[in-house]
MIDOSE-1310 file (N, C-alpha, C; in nm, 2 decimals, decimal comma, always signed):
residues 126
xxxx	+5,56/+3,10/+7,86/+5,54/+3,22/+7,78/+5,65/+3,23/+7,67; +5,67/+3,18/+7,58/+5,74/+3,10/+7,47/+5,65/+3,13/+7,35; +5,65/+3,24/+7,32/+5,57/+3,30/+7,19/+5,69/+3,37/+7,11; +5,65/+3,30/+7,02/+5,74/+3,37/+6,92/+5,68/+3,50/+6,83
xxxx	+5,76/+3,61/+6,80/+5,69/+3,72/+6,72/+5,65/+3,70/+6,65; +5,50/+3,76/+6,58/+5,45/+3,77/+6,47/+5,53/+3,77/+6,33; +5,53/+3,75/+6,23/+5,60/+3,79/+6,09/+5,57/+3,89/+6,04; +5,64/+3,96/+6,03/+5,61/+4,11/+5,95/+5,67/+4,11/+5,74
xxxx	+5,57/+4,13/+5,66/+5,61/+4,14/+5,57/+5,52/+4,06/+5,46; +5,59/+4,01/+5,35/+5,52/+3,91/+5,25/+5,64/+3,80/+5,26; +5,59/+3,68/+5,22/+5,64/+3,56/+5,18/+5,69/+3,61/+5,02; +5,83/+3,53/+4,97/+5,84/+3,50/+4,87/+5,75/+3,47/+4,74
xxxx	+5,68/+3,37/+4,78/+5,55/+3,36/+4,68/+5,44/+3,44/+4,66; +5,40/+3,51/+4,81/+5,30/+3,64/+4,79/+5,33/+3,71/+4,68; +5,53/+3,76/+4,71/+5,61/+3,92/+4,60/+5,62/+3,80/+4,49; +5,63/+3,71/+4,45/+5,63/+3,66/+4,30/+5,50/+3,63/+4,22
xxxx	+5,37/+3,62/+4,32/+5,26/+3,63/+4,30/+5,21/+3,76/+4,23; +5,25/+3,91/+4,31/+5,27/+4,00/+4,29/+5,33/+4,03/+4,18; +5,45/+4,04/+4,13/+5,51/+4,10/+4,02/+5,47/+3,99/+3,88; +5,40/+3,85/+3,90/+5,34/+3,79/+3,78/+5,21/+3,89/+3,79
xxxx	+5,11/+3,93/+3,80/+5,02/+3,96/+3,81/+5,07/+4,12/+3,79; +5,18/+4,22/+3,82/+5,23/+4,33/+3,76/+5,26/+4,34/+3,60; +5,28/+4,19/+3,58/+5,38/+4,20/+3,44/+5,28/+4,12/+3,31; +5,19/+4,10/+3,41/+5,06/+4,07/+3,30/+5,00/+4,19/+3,29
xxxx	+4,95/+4,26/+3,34/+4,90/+4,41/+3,34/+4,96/+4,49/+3,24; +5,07/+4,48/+3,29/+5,19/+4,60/+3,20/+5,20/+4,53/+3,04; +5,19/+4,39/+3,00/+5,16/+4,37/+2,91/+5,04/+4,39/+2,84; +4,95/+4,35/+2,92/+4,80/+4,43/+2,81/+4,82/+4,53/+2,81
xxxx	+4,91/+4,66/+2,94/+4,86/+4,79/+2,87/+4,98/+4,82/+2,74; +5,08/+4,76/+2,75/+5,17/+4,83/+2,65/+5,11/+4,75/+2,47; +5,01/+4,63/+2,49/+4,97/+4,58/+2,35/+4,87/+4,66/+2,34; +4,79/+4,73/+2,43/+4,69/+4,80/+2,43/+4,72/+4,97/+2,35
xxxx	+4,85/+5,01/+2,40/+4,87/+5,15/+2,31/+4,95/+5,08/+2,21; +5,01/+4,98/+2,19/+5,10/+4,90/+2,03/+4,95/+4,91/+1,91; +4,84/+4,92/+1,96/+4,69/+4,89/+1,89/+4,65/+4,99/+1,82; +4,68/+5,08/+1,94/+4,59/+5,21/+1,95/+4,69/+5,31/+1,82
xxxx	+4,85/+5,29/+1,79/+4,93/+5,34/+1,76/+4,90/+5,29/+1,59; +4,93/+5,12/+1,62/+4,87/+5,10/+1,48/+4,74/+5,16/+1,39; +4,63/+5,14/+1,52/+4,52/+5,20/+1,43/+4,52/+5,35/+1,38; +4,61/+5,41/+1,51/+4,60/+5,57/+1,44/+4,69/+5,57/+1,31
xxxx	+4,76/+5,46/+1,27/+4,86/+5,50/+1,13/+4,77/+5,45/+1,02; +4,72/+5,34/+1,07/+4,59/+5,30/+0,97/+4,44/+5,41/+0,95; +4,41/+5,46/+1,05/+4,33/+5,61/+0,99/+4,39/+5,68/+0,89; +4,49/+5,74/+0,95/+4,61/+5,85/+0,89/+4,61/+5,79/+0,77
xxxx	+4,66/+5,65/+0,71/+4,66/+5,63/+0,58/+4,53/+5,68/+0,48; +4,44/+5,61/+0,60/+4,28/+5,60/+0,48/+4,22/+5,72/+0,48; +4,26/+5,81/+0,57/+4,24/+5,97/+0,54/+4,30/+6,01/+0,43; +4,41/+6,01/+0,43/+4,52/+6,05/+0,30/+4,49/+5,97/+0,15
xxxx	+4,46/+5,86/+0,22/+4,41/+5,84/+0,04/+4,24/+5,87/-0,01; +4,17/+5,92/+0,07/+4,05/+5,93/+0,07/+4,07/+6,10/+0,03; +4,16/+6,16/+0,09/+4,23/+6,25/-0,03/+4,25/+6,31/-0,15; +4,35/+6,18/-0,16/+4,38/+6,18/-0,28/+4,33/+6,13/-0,38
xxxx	+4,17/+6,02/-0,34/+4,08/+6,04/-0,43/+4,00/+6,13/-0,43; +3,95/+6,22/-0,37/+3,86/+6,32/-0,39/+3,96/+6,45/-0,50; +4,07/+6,42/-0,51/+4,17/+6,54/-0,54/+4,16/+6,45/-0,69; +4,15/+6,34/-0,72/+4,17/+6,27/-0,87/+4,00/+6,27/-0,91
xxxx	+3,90/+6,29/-0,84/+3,77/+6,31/-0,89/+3,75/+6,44/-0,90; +3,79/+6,51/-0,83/+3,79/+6,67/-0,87/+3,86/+6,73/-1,03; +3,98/+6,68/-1,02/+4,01/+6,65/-1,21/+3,93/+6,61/-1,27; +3,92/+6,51/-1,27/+3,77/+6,47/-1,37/+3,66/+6,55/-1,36
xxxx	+3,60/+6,55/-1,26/+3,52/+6,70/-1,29/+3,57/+6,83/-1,41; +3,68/+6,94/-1,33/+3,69/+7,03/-1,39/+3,74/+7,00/-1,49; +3,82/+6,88/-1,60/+3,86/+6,88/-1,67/+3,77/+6,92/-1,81; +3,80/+7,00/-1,89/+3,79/+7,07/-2,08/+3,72/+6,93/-2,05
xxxx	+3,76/+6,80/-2,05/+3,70/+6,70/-2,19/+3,59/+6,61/-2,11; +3,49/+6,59/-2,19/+3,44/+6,45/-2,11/+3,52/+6,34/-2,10; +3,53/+6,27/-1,99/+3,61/+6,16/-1,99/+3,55/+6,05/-2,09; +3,62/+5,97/-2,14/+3,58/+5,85/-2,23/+3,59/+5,76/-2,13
xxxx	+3,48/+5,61/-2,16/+3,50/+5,51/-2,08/+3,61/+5,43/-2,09; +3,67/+5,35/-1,96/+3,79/+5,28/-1,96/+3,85/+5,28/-1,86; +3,93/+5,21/-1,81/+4,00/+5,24/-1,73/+4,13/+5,25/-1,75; +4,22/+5,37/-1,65/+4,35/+5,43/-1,60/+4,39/+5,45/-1,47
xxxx	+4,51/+5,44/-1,49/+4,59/+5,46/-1,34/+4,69/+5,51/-1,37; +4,77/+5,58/-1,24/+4,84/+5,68/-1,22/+4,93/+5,71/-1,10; +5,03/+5,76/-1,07/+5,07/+5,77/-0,92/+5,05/+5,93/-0,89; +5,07/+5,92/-0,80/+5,03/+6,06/-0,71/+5,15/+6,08/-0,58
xxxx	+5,20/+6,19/-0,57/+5,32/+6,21/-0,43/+5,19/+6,31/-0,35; +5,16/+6,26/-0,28/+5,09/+6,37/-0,15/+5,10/+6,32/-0,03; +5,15/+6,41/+0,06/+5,20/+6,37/+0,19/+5,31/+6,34/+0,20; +5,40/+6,33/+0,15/+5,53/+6,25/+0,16/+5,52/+6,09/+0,14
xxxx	+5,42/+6,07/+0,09/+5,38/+5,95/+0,03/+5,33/+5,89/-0,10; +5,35/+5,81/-0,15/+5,36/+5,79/-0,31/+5,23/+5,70/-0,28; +5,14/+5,71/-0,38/+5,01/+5,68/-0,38/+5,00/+5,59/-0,57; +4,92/+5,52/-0,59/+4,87/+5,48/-0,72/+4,74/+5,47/-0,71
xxxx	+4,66/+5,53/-0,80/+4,57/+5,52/-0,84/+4,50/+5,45/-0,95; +4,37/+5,42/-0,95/+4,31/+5,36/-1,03/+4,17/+5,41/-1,04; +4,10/+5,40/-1,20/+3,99/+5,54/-1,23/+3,93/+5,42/-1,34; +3,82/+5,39/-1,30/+3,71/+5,35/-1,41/+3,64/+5,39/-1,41
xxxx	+3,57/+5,44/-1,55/+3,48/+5,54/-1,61/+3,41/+5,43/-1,68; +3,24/+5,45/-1,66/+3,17/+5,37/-1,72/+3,05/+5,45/-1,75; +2,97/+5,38/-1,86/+2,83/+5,46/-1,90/+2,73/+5,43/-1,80; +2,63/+5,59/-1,81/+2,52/+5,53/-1,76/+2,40/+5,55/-1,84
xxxx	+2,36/+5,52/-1,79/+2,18/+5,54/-1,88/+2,14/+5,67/-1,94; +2,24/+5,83/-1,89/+2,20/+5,91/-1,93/+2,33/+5,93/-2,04; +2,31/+5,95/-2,16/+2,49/+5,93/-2,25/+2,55/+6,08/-2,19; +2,48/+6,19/-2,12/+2,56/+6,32/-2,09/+2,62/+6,26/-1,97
xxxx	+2,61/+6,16/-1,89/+2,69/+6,10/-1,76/+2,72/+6,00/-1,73; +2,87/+6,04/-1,71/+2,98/+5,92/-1,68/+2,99/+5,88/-1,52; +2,98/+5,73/-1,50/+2,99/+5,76/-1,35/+3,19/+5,68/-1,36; +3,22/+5,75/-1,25/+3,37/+5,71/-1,20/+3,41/+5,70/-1,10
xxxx	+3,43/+5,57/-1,08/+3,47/+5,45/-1,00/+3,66/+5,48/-0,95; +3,70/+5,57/-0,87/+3,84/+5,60/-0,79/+3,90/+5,49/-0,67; +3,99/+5,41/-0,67/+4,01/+5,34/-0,61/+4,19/+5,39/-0,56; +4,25/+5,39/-0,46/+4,37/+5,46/-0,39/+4,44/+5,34/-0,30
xxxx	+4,58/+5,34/-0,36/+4,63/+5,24/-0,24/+4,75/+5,28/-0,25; +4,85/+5,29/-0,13/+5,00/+5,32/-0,09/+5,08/+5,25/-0,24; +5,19/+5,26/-0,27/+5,28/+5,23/-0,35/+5,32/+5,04/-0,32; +5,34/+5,08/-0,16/+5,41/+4,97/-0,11/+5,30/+4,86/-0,06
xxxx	+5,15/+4,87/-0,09/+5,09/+4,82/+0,00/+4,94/+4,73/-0,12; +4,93/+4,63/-0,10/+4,82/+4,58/-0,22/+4,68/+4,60/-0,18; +4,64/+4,63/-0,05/+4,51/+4,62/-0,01/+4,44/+4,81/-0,08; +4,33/+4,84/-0,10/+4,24/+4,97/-0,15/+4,25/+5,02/+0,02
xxxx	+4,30/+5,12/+0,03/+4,28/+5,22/+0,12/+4,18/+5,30/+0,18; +4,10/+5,34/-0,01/+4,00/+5,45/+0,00/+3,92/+5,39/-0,18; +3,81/+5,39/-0,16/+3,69/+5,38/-0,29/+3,64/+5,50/-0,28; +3,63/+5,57/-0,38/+3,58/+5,68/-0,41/+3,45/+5,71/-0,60
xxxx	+3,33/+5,66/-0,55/+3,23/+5,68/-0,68/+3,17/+5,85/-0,72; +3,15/+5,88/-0,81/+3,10/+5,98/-0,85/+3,05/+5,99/-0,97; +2,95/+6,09/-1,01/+2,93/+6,13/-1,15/+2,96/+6,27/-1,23; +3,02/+6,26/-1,37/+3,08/+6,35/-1,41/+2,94/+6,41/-1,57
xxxx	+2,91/+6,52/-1,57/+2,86/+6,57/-1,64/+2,93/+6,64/-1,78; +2,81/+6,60/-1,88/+2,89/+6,66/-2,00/+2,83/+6,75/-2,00; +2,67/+6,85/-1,95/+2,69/+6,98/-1,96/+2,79/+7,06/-1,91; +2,77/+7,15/-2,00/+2,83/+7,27/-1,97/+3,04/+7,26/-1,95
xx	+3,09/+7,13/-2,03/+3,22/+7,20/-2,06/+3,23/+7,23/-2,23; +3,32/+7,23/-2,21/+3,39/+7,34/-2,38/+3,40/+7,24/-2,48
């Protein structure tokens, strides 16, 4: 009767089996909110400039003059963010309406954020 005790516990390789397979985990979840953090700043951007074109098509609207065709650009501060824009006005088939083509992108950044089309009437200003 020469039995030796059972082993209580894990083997070395079991706990290093373990903590590889902890630190894979912990890495998908931490690139998983790195994602999630990015995407929410990249909303936040294309919100704000989707903004700031509806805020540069609204000028054109209420403005005294009909716009002339052409294009211009411009910067804009909203949000604590410096914004450029870009506005082409072109004819359409009816000569009382201009349609205008708003395009919005960060200062620091070359990709279009936000496209914004509309049409601008010559009834009824001054």
């Amino acid at each position: 009767m020469n039995r030796r005790p059972a082993q209580q516990g894990f083997t070395l390789i079991e706990v290093m089996a373990a903590v590889v397979i902890l630190a894979m985990a912990l890495a998908a979840i931490i690139a998983g909110f790195s994602r999630q953090a990015h995407l929410s700043s990249e909303l936040r951007d294309r919100t704000l400039a989707m903004l700031v074109a509806r805020n540069r098509m609204a000028e054109y609207t209420l403005a005294a003059e009909f716009p002339d065709t052409g294009e211009s650009d411009g910067e804009r501060r909203f949000a604590d963010n410096d914004w450029i824009w870009f506005a082409e006005v072109s004819e359409t088939e009816d000569p009382a309406l201009r349609r205008i083509d708003v395009r919005i992108r960060r200062e620091d950044d070359e990709r279009d954020l936000a496209t914004l089309s509309g049409f601008v009437s010559e009834t009824g200003r001054r």
